[in-house]
DRENGUKOL-137489 format. One line per 3 residues: number of its first residue (from 1); for each residue z, x, y of N, C-alpha, C, O. Coordinates in pm, whole numbers, always signed. Each point is the difference from the previous one (the first is absolute). Layout:
NUM> Z/X/Y/Z/X/Y/Z/X/Y/Z/X/Y; ...
***
This chain:
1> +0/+85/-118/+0/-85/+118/+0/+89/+123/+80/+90/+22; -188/-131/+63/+28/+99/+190/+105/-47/+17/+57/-96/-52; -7/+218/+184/+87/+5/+83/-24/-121/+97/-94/-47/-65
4> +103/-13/+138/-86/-105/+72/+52/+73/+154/-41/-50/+105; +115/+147/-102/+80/+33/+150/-117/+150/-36/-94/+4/+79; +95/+94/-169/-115/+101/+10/-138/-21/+36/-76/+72/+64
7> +54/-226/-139/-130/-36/+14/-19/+11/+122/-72/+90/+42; +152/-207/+69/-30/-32/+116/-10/+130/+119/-72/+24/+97; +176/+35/-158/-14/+180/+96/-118/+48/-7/-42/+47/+106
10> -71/-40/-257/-109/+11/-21/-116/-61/+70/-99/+67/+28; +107/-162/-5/-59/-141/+48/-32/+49/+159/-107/-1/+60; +260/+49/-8/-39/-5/+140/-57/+120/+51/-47/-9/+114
13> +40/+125/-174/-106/+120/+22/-126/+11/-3/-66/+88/+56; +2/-229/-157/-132/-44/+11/-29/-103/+49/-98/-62/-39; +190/+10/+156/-15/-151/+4/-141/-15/+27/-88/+82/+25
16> +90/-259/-39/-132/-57/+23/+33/-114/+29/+66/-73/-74; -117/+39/+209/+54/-120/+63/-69/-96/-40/-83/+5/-91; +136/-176/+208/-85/-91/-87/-129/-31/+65/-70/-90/-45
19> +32/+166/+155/-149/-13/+22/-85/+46/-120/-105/-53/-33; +157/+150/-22/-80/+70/-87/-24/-95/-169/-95/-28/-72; +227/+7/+72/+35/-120/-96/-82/-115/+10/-71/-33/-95
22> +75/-25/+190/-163/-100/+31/-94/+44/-36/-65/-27/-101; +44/+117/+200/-173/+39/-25/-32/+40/-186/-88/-51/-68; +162/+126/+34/-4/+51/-142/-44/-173/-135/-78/-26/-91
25> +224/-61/+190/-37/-117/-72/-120/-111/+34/-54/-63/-91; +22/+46/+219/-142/-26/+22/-77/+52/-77/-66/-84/-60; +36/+223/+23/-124/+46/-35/+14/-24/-167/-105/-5/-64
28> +248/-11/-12/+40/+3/-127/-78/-199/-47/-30/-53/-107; +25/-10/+296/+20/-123/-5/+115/-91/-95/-15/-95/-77; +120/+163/+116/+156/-34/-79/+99/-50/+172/+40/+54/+104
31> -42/-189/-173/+107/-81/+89/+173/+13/-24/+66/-70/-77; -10/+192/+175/+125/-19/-49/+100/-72/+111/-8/+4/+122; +110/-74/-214/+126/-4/+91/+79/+116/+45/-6/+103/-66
34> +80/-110/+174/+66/+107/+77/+107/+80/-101/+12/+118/+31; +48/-150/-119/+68/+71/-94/-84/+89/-56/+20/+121/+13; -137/-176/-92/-60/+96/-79/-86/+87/+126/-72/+95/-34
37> +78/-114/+107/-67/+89/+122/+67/+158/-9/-48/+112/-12; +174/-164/+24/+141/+106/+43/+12/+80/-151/+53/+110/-8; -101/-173/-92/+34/+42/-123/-110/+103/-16/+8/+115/-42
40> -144/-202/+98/-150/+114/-36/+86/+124/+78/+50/+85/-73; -32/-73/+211/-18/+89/+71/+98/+109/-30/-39/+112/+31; +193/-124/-101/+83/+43/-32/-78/+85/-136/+23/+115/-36
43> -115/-206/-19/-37/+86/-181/-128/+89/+54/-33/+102/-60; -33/-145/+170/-45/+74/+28/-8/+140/+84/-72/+97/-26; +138/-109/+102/+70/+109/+67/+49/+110/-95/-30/+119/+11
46> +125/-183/-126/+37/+102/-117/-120/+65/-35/+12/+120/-22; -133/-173/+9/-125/+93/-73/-22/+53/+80/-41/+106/-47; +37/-98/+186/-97/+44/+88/+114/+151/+65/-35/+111/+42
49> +161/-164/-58/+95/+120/-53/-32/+120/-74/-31/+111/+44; +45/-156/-178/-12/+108/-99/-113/+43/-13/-5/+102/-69; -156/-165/+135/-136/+84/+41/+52/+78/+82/-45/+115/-2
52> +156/-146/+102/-8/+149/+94/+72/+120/-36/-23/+114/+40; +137/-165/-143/+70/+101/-65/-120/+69/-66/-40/+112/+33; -25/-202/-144/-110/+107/-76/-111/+83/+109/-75/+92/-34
55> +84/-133/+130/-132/+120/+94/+127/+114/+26/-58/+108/+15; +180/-91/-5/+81/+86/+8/-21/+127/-121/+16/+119/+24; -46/-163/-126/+32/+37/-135/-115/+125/+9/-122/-13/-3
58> +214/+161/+17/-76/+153/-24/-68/+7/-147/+50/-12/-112; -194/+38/+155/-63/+22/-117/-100/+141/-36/-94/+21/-77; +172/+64/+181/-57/+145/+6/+50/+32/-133/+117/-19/-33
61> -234/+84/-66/+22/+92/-114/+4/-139/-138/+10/+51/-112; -15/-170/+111/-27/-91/-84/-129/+27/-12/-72/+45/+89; +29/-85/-246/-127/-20/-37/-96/-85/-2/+31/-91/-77
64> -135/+76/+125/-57/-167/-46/-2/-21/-124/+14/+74/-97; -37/-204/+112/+5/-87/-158/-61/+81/-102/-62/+85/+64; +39/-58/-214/-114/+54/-56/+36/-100/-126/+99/+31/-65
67> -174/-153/+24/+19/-46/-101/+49/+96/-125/-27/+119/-18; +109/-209/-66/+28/+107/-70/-65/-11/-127/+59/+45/-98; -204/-114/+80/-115/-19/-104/-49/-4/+92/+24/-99/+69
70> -131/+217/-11/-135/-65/+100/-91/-100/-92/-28/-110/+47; -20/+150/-184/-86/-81/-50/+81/-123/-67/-31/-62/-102; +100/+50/+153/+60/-98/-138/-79/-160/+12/+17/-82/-91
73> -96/+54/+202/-49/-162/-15/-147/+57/+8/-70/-92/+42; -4/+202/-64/-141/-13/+32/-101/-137/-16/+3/-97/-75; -68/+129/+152/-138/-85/+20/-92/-28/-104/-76/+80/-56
76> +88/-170/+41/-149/-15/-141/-110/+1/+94/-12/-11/+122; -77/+33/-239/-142/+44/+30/-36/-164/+60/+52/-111/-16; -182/+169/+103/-78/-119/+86/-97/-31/-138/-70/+95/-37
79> +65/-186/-19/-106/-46/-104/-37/-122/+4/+93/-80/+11; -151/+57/-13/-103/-154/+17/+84/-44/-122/+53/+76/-81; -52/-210/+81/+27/-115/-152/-8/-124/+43/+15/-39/+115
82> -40/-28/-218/-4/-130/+16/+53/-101/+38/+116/-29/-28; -202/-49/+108/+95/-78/+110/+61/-123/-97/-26/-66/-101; +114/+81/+193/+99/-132/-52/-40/-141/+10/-53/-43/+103
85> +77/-31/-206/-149/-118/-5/+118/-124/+72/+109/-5/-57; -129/-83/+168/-19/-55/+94/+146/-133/-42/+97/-57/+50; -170/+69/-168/+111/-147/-67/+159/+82/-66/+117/-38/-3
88> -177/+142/-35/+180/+112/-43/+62/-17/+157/+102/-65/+23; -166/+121/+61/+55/-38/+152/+95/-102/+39/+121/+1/+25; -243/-118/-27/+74/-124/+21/+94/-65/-64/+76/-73/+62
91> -65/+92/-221/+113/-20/-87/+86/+33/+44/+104/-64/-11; -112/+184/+81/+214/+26/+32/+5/+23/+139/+41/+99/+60; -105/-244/+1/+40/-12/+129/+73/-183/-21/+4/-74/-98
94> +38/+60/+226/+65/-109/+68/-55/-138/-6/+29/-101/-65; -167/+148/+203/-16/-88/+25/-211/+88/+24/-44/+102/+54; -8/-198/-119/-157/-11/+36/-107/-118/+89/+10/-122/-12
97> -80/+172/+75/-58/-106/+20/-202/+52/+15/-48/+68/+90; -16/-119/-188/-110/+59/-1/-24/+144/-28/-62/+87/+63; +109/-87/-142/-2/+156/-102/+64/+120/+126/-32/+119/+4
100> +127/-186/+91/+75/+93/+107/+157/-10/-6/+61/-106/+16; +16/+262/-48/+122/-12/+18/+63/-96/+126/-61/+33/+102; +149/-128/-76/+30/-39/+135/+173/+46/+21/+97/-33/-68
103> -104/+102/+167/+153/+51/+53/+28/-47/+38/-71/-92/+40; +219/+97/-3/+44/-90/+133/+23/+83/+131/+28/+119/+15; -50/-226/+78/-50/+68/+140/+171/+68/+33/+107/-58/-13
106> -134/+200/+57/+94/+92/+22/-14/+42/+177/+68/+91/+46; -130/-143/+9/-65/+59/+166/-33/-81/+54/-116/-39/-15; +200/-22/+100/-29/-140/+102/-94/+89/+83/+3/+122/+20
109> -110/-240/+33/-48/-2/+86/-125/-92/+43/-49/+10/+112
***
């Protein structure tokens, strides 16, 4: 369980007010009440905290990453094969209409 008195010490080194809290939720298009306002800005502030602690963080003489299998997922070869026939497709979909997968709309506009 957090500290909820560390948290908030955390909180206020990154604060983020509630103009920012709007705009963030405008653009999220998320309608909040004034509690959860105070709540975003408090959880957020904590992240925006410990990003500034991590730009603190000395990394003179660390190594970069080096997987530790470079090959371990290689690439298969580019080879032509046979296309996948139209009705295997449509079998393990949802919803069809005229030999066309139909999604559901994800992007108002």
């Amino acid at each position: 369980m957090t500290d909820v008195g560390a948290s908030e010490a955390v909180a206020s080194a990154g604060a983020i007010g509630r103009d920012e809290i709007d705009s963030l939720a405008t653009l999220a298009r998320l309608s909040l009440p004034d509690d959860e306002r105070d709540t975003f800005a408090r959880q957020l502030g904590t992240i925006v905290s410990y990003l500034e602690q991590l730009q603190g963080v000395e990394l003179e003489g660390v190594p970069e990453y080096v997987a530790p299998l470079p090959d371990a997922a290689p690439l298969r070869d580019d080879v032509a094969s046979a296309p996948i026939e139209r009705a295997a497709i449509l079998a393990g979909v949802s919803a069809t209409r005229d030999d066309l997968v139909i999604v559901p709309r994800f992007v108002e506009g």
